[in-house]
C-alpha positions in Angstrom: -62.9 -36.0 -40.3 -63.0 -38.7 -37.7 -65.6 -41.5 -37.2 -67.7 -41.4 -34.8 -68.5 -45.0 -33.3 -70.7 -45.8 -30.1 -68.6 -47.9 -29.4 -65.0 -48.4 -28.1 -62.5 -51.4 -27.7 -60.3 -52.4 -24.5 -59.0 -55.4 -24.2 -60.0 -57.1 -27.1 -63.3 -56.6 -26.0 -66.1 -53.9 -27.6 -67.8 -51.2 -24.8 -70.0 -48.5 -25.0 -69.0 -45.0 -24.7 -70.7 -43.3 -21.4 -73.4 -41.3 -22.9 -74.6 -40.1 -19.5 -74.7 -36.2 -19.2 -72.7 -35.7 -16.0 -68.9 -34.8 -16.1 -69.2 -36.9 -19.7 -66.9 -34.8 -21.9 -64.0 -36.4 -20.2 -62.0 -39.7 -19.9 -65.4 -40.6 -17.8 -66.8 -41.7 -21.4 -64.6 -44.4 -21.4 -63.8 -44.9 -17.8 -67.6 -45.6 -16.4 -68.2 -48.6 -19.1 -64.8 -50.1 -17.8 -65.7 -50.1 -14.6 -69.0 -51.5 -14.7 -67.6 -54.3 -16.9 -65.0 -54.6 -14.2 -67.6 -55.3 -11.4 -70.3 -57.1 -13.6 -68.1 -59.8 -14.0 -66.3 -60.3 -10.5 -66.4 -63.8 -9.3 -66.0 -62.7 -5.4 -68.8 -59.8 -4.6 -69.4 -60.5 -0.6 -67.1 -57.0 -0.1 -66.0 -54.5 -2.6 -64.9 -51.2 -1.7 -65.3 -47.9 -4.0 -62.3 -45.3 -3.4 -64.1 -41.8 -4.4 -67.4 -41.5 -5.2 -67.5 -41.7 -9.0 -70.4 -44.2 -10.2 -72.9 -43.8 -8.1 -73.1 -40.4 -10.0 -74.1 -43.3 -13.0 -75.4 -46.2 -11.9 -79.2 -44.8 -11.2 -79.4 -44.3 -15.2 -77.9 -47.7 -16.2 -79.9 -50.8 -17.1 -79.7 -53.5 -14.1 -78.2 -55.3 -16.6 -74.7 -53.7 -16.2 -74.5 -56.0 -13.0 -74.2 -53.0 -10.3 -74.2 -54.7 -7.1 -73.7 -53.3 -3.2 -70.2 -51.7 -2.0 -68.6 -49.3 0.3 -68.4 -45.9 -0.8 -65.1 -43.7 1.2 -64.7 -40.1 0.0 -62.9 -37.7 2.2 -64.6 -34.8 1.0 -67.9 -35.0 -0.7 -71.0 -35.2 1.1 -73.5 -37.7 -0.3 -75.9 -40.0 0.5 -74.3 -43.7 0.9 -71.2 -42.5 1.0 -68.7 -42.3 4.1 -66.2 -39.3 4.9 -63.2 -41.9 5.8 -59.5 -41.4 4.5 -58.5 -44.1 2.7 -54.9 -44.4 4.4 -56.8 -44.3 7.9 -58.6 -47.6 7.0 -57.3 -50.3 8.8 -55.3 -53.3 7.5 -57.4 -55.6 9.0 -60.1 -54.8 7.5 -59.9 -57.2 4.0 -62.1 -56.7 0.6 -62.7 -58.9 -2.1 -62.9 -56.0 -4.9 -61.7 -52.4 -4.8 -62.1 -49.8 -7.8 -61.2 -46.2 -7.7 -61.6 -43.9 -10.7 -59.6 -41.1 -11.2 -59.4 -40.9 -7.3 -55.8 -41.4 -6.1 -54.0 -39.1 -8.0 -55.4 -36.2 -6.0 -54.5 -38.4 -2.8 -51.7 -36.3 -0.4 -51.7 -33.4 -3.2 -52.9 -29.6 -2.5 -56.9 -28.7 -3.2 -58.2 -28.5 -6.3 -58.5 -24.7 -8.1 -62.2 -24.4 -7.5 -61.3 -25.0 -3.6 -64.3 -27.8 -3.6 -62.1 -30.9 -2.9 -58.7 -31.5 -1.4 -56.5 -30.5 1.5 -55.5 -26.8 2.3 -51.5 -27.4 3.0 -48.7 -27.1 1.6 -47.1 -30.2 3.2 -47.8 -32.2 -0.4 -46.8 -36.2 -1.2 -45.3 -36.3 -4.3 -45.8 -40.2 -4.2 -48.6 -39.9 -1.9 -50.7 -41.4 -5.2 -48.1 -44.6 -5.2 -48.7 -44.8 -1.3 -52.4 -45.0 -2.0 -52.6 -48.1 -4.4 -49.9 -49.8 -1.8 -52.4 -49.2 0.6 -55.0 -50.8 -1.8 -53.0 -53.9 -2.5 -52.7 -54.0 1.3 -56.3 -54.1 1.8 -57.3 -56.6 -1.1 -57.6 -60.5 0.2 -56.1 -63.1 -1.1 -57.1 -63.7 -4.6 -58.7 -59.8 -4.7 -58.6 -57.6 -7.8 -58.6 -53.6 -8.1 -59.1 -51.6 -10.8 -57.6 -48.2 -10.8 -57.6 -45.7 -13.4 -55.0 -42.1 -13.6 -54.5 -39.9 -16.2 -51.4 -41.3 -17.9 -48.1 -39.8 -20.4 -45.7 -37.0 -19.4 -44.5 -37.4 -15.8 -46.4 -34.0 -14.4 -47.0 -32.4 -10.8 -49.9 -29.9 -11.5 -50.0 -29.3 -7.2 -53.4 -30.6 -6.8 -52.7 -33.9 -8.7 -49.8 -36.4 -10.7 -49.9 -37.5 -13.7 -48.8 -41.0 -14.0 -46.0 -41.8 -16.3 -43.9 -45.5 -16.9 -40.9 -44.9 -14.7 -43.4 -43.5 -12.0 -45.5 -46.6 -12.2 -42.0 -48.8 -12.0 -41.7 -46.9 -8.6 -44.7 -49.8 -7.3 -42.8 -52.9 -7.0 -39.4 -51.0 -6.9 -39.9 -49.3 -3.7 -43.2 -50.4 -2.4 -42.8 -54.0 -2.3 -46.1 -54.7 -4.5 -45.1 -58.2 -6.6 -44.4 -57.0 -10.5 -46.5 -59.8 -11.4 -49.4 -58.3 -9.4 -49.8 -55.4 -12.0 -51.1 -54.8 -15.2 -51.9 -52.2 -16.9 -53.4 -51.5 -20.2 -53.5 -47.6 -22.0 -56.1 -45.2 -23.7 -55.5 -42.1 -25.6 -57.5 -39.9 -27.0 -57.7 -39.2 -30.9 -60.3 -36.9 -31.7 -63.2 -35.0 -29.8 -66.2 -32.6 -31.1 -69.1 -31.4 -29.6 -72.2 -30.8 -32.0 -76.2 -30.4 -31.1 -75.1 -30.2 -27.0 -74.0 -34.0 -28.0 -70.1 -34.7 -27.4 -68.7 -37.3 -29.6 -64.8 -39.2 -28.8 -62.7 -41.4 -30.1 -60.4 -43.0 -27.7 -57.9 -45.7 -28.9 -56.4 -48.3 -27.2 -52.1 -47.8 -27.3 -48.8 -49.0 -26.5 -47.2 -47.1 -23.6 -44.5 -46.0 -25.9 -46.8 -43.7 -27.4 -48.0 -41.7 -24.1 -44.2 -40.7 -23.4 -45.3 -36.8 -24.5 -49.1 -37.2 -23.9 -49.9 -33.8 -21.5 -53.1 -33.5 -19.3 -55.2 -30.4 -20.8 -53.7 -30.8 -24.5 -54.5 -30.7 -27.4 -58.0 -31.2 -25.6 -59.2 -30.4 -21.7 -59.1 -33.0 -19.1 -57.1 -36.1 -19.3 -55.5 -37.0 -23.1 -54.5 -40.0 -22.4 -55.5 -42.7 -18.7 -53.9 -45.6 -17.6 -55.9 -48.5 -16.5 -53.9 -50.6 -13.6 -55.5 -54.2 -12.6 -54.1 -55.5 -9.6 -54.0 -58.8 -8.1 -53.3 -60.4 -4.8 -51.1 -62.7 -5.2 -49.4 -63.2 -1.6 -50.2 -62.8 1.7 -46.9 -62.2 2.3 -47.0 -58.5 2.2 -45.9 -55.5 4.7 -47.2 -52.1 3.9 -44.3 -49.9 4.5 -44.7 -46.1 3.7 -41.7 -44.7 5.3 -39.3 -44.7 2.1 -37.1 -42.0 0.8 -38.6 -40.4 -2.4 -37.5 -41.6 -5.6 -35.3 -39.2 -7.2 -37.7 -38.1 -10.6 -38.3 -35.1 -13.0 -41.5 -33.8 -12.3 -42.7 -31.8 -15.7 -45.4 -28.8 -15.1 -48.6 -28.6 -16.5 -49.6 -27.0 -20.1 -51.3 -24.5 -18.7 -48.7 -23.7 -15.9 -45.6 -23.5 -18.8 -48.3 -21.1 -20.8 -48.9 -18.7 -17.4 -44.9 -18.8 -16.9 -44.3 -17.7 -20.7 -47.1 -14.8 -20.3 -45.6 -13.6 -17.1 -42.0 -13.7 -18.5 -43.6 -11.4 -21.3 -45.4 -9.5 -18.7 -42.4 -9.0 -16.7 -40.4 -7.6 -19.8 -42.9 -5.7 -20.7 -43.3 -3.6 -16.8 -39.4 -3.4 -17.1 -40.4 -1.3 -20.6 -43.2 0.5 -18.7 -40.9 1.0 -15.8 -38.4 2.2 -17.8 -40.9 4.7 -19.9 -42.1 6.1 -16.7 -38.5 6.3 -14.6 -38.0 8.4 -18.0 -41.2 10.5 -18.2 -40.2 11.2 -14.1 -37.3 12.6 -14.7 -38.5 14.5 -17.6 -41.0 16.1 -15.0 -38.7 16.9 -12.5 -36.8 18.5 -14.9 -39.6 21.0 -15.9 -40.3 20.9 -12.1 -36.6 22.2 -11.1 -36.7 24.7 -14.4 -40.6 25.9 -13.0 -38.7 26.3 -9.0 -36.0 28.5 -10.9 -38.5 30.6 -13.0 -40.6 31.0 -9.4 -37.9 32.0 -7.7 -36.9 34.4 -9.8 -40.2 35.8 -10.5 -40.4 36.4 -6.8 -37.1 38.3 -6.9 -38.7 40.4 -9.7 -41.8 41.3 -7.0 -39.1 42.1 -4.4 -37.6 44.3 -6.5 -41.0 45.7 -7.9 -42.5 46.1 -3.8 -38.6 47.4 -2.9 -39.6 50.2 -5.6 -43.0 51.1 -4.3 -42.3 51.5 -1.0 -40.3 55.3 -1.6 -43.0 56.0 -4.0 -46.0 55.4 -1.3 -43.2 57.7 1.4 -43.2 60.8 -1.3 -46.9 60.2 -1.9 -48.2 60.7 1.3 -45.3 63.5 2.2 -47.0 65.5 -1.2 -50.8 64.7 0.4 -49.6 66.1 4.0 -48.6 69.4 1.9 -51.6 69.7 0.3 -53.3 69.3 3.5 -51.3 72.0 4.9 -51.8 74.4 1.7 -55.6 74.1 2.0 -54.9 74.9 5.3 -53.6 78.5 4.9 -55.0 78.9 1.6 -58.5 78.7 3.8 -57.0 81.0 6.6 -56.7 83.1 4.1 -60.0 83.5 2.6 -61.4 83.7 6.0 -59.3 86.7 6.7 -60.2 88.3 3.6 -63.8 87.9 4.3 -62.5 89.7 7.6 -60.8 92.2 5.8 -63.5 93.0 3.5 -66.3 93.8 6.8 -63.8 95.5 7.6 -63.8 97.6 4.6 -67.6 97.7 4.9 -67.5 99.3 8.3 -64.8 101.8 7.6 -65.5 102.6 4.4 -63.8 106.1 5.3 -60.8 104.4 5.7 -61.3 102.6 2.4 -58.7 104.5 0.4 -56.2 104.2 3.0 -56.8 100.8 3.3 -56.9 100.1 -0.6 -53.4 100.3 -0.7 -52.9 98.0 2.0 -55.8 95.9 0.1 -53.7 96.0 -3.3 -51.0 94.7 -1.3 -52.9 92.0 0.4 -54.3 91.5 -3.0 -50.5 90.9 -4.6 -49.9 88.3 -1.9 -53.0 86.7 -2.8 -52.3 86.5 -6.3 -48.7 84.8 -5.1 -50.5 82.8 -2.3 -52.8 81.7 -5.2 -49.8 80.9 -7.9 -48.1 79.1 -5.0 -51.5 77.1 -4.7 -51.9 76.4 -8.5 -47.9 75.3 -8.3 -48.6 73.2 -5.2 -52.0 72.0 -6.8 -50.4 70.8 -10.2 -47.8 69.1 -8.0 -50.7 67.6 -6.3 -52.1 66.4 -9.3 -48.8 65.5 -10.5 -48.2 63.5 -7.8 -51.9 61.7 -8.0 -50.9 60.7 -11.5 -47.5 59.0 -10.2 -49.9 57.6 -7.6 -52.2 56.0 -10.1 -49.3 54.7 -11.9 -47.5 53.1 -9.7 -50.8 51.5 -8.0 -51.5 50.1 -11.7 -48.0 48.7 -11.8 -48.5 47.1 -8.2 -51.9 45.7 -9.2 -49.8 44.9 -12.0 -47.4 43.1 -10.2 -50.1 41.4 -7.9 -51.8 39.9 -10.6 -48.2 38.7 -12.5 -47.7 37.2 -8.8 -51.2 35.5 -8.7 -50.6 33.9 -12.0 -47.3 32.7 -10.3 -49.1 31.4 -7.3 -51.6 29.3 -9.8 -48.3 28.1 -12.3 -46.8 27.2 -8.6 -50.3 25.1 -7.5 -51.0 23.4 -11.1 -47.0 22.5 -10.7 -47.2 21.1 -7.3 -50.8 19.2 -8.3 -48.3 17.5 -11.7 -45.8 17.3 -8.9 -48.2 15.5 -7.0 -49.8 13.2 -10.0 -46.2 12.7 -11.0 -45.1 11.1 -7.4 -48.5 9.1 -7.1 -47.4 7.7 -10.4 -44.0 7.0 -8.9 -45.5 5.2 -6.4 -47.8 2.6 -8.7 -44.4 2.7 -10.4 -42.9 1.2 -7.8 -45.4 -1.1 -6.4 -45.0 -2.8 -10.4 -41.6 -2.5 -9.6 -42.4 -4.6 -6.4 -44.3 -7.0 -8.4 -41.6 -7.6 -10.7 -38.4 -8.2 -8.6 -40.9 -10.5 -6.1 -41.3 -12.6 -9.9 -37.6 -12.3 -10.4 -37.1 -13.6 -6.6 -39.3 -16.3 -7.8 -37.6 -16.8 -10.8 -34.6 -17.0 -9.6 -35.4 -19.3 -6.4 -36.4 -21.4 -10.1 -33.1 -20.9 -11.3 -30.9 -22.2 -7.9 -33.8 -25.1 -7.8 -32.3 -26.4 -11.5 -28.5 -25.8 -10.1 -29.4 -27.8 -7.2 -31.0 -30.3 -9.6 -27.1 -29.8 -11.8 -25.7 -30.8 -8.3 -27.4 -33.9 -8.3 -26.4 -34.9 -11.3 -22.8 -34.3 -10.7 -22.8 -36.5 -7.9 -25.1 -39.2 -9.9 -22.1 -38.8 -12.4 -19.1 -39.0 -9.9 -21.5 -42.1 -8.5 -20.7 -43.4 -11.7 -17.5 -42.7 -12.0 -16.8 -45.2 -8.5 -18.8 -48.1 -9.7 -16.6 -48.0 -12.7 -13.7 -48.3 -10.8 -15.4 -51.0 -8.8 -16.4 -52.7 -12.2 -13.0 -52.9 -12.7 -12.2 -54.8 -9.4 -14.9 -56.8 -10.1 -13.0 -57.5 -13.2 -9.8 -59.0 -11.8 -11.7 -60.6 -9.4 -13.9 -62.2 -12.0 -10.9 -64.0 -14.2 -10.3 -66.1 -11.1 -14.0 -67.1 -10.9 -14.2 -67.8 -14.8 -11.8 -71.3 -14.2 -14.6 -72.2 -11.6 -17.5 -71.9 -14.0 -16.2 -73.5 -17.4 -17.4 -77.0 -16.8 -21.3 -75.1 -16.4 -20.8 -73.5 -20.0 -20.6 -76.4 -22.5 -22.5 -74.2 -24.9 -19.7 -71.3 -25.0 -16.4 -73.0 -24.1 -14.7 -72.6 -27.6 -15.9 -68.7 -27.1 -14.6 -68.6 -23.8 -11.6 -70.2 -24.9 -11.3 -67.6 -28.3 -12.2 -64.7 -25.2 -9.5 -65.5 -23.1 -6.9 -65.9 -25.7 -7.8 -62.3 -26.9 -7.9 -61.0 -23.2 -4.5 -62.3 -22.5 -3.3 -60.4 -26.0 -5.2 -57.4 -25.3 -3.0 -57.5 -21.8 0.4 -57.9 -23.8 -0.5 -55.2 -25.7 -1.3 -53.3 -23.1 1.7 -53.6 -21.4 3.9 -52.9 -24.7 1.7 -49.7 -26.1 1.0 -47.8 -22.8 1.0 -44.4 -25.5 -1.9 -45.9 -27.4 -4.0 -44.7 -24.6 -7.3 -44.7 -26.6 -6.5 -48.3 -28.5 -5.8 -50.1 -25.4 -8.8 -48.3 -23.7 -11.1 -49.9 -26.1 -9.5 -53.5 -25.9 -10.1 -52.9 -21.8 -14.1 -51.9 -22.6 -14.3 -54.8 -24.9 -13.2 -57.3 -22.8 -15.1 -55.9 -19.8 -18.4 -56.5 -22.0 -17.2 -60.3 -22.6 -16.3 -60.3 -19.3 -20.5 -59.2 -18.1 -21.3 -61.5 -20.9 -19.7 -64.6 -19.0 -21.1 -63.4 -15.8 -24.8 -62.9 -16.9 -24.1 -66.1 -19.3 -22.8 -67.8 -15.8 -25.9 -66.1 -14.0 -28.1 -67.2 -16.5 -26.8 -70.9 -16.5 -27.3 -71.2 -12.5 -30.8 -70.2 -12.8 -32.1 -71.9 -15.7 -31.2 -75.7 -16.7 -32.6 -74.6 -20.1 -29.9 -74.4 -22.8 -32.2 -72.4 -25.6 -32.9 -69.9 -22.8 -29.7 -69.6 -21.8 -28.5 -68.3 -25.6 -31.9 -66.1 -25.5 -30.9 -64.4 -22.5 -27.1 -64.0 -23.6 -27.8 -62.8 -27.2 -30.6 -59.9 -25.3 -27.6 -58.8 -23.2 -25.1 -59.0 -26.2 -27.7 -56.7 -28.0 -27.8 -54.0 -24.9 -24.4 -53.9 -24.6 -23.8 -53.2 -28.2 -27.0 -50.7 -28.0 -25.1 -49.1 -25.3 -21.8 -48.8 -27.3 -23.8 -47.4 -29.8 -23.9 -50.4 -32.0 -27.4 -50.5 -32.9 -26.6 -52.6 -36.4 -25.0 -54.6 -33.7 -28.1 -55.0 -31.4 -30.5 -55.5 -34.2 -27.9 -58.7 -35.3 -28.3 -60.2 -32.1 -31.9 -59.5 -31.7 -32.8 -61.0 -34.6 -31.1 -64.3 -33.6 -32.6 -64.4 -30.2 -36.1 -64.7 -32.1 -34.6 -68.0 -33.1 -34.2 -69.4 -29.3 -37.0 -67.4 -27.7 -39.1 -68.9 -25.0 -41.8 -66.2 -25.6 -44.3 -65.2 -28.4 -43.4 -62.2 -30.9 -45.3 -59.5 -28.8 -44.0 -60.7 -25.5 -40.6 -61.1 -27.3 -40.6 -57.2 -28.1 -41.6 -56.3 -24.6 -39.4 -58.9 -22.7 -36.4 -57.1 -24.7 -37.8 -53.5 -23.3 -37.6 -54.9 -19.6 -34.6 -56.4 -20.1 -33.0 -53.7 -21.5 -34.4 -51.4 -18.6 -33.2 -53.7 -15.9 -29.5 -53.8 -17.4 -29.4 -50.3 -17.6 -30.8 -50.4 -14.0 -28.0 -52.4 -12.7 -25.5 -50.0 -14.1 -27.3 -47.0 -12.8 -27.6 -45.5 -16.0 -31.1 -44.1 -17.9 -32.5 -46.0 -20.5 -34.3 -43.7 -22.9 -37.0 -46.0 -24.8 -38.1 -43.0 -26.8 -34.6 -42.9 -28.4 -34.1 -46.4 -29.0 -38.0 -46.5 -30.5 -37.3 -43.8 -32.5 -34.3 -45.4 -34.1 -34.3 -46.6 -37.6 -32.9 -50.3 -36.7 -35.4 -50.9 -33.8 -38.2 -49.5 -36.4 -36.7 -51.9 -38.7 -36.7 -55.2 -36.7 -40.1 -54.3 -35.3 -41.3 -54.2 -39.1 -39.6 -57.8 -39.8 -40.7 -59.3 -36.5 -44.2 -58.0 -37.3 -43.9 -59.8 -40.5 -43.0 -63.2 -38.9 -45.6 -62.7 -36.8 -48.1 -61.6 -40.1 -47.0 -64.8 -42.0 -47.0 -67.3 -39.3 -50.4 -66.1 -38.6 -51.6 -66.5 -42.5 -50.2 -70.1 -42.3 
């Protein structure tokens, strides 16, 4: 469990943590108190200029004590009393101030809006060094003698769109490019350790560092906000200075944010797992049309079946009404003939004399009723007969009807899946939109890192040319060497041993041309020498100083062998330039970082501190160094 202190150091010097409850649990905790010490003890005070409004957020709860005094405040966006809506690249250079001090302010400078759309520009035409073009244009407007305090979140070299995170190499890009002095800037480092929040009370612990240590430091983890802020002090040393922003952009790997690699891994999971949904449901689709096709066969034979089944009925209905029209007709005469025995039978009343002459006649008539009336019964049992075929085949066509309704409402709960089924095709295929417009993006990812490979191969084949120059330079410098012997008093018998074992390594050059590698490694031996006597030659012209001259040769001799892979080799000669060494311990230790960067520099090559301060030789001669430095302070 961490310590909890009010207090932090910076500089050697003890400051309070910001306790004031706006935007506190942030880097603000430590940036506020190091700007108000920053002002309070300014010796020039007629003009300072403020770059974002930050303090005056803190200032009205402070003690007059902290020594706020009167400035400019420019801030493109917010809207505040005392403060001015001016660009800071629109000021002009005329206009001269004594102090400037911007906190966390220029990062955001030429980048997109921030995510709550509060601050920032709406385009898409971003700076990526429009951050390094704003603290040129601060130097620009300090006057002579002026300071500036600027503070950025500082580690991994990120582009988060709506601001950059500083890193070393993108800080060198100052007084490479930019034409701000080296000695002009300074900067000193803070990283977080430890943050809690307990009782609405948020309690940090922020350490001063080395900038080796921020080479992996992210913005948003392990905690939110900055994890680790550079604090850059500049100085106006010169008048002499042109503000020139039209340069080409420096050639660096931008790293994305934490929380942008976290959304890219999510959607890659997201994407794989639509292609399984897409998949499931191109499946499940054709499973349905399927059973749709097999439902389209069963109703189409089903409505062959009530073809048939109507094809059938309609003789039936024909013989069905021919049997009603005979019945009709039957009825017909069989009520003719009632009526004419009614007839007959007044008859008989009226001539009853003729009675038994007519009786015969009547038995007769009688007979052929008693036919006409069998004949009836036959045609009536047909009738009924007939009625009974009727009925039957009515129940097999209501039948039929209803087997054909029960279709029709199989058909409409098929076309309504049918219908489901293609709206789900559709949202099927707007994810499948979704997904190859990700894979487009994906892959316009993918042809950005080939174009990035590209690069590299010509950086490579870049190399490959200054090699061969290197080697011209080589022939050219053996003819120089003769001029330059009387200026090396120090290193003639070296010189002397060199060039007898370059004029071997020649003869055996020219008598084992099949020992390919051999002679190869003579050739890259003596071409080391070879920059050794140039930089020793270099080193001679510009200082009269013989101890710095062997300081300066034995710091190359230990790149050289560092970049052969000799570290034993570059820890030996290390540790004797601590013997000759103009500078203290520390400075020692960081004058052999900048060397070693600007020797790499020359050769266009990358010089990866993290490697060599990860190494067990460098972590071993820091450990002795630090112990020289232990003992000699003890004595």
């Amino acid at each position: 469990m961490s310590k909890w202190t009010r207090t932090f150091t910076f500089k050697g010097k003890e400051l309070y943590y910001n306790r004031i409850k706006f935007n506190n649990p942030t880097e603000r905790a430590v940036e506020i108190s190091i700007a108000f010490d920053f002002i309070a003890n300014l010796e020039n005070t007629q003009k300072i200029l403020e770059v974002g409004n930050v303090l005056s957020h803190y200032e009205n709860s402070l003690s007059e004590n902290m020594g706020v005094r009167t400035r400019r405040i420019i801030d493109k966006f917010e809207v505040d009393l005392g403060v001015e809506n001016e660009d800071l690249m629109d000021l002009p250079s005329a206009e001269k101030y004594d102090a400037i001090v911007s906190i966390s302010s220029v990062e955001h400078i030429g980048q997109a809006g921030d995510p709550s759309g509060g601050y920032g520009e709406k385009t898409e035409a971003r700076d990526l060094e429009g951050p390094l073009k704003a603290i040129a244009k601060i130097y620009d407007l300090l006057a002579m003698n002026g300071k500036a305090l600027i503070t950025v979140p500082f580690g991994r070299l990120t582009d988060a769109e709506w601001y950059i995170q500083f890193s070393k190499e993108y800080l060198e890009v100052l007084w490479k490019k930019y034409g701000i002095p080296k000695e002009a800037i300074s900067a000193n480092y803070l990283k977080l350790i430890d943050r809690e929040t307990a009782d609405d009370k948020h309690y940090m612990l922020w350490r001063e560092v080395d900038v080796l240590e921020l080479t992996d430091s992210e913005y948003g983890w392990p905690w939110s906000q900055a994890n680790s802020i550079a604090i850059i002090e500049i100085s106006k040393v010169s008048s002499d200075f042109n503000l020139n922003l039209n340069v080409e952009p420096t050639d660096l790997y931008y790293h994305m944010t934490y929380e942008q690699r976290r959304e890219f891994e999510q959607c890659k999971v997201q994407l794989h797992q639509s292609q399984r949904e897409l998949a499931q449901s191109q499946s499940q689709l054709y499973q349905t049309q399927a059973e749709l096709e097999q439902s389209l066969t069963q109703l189409n034979q089903t409505q062959k079946e009530l073809e048939v089944v109507q094809s059938q009925i309609y003789p039936v209905q024909g013989e069905l009404e021919l049997a009603q029209a005979q019945i009709y007709q039957t009825q017909e005469e069989c009520d003719r003939f009632q009526s004419q025995l009614y007839q007959a039978q007044e008859e008989l009343e009226k001539v009853h004399p003729q009675l038994h002459k007519t009786r015969s006649d009547l038995e007769i008539s009688q007979s052929q009723l008693y036919k006409t009336q069998g004949e009836l019964e036959l045609t009536q049992a047909q009738l009924y007969q007939a009625q009974e075929d009727r009925d039957r085949f009515e129940s097999q066509m209501y039948q039929a009807q209803e087997d054909c309704e029960l279709i029709q409402i199989q058909l409409h709960q098929i076309q309504e899946e049918l219908g489901l089924s293609q709206a789900q095709h559709h949202q099927i295929l707007g994810e499948l939109e979704i997904s190859q417009a990700e894979h487009y993006q994906t892959r316009q990812e993918l042809e950005q890192s080939q174009s990035q490979l590209y690069s590299t191969q010509q950086a490579l084949e870049l190399s490959q040319a200054e090699y061969h120059q290197t080697r011209q330079e080589l022939e050219q410098s053996q003819s120089q060497l003769y001029s330059t012997q009387q200026a090396l008093e120090l290193s003639q018998a070296q010189h002397h041993q060199t060039r007898q074992a370059l004029e071997q390594s020649q003869s055996q050059l020219y008598s084992t041309q099949q020992a390919l590698e051999q002679s190869q490694s003579q050739l890259h031996q003596t071409a080391g020498e070879l920059e050794r006597w140039r930089f020793e030659e270099n080193t001679v012209k510009n200082s009269a100083q013989s101890n710095q001259v062997q300081y300066g040769v034995l710091v190359w001799e230990a790149w050289y062998a560092y970049r052969n892979n000799d570290k034993t080799g570059m820890s030996r000669s290390l540790q004797k330039s601590l013997n000759c060494t103009p500078f203290s311990r520390t400075e020692t230790v960081m004058n052999w970082l900048e060397n070693f960067g600007r020797f790499s520099l020359e050769k266009g090559e990358y010089f990866d501190t993290n490697s060599l301060s990860n190494s067990l030789e460098w972590k071993e001669l820091i450990q002795r160094v630090l112990a020289v430095k232990t003992q000699v302070g003890r004595i």
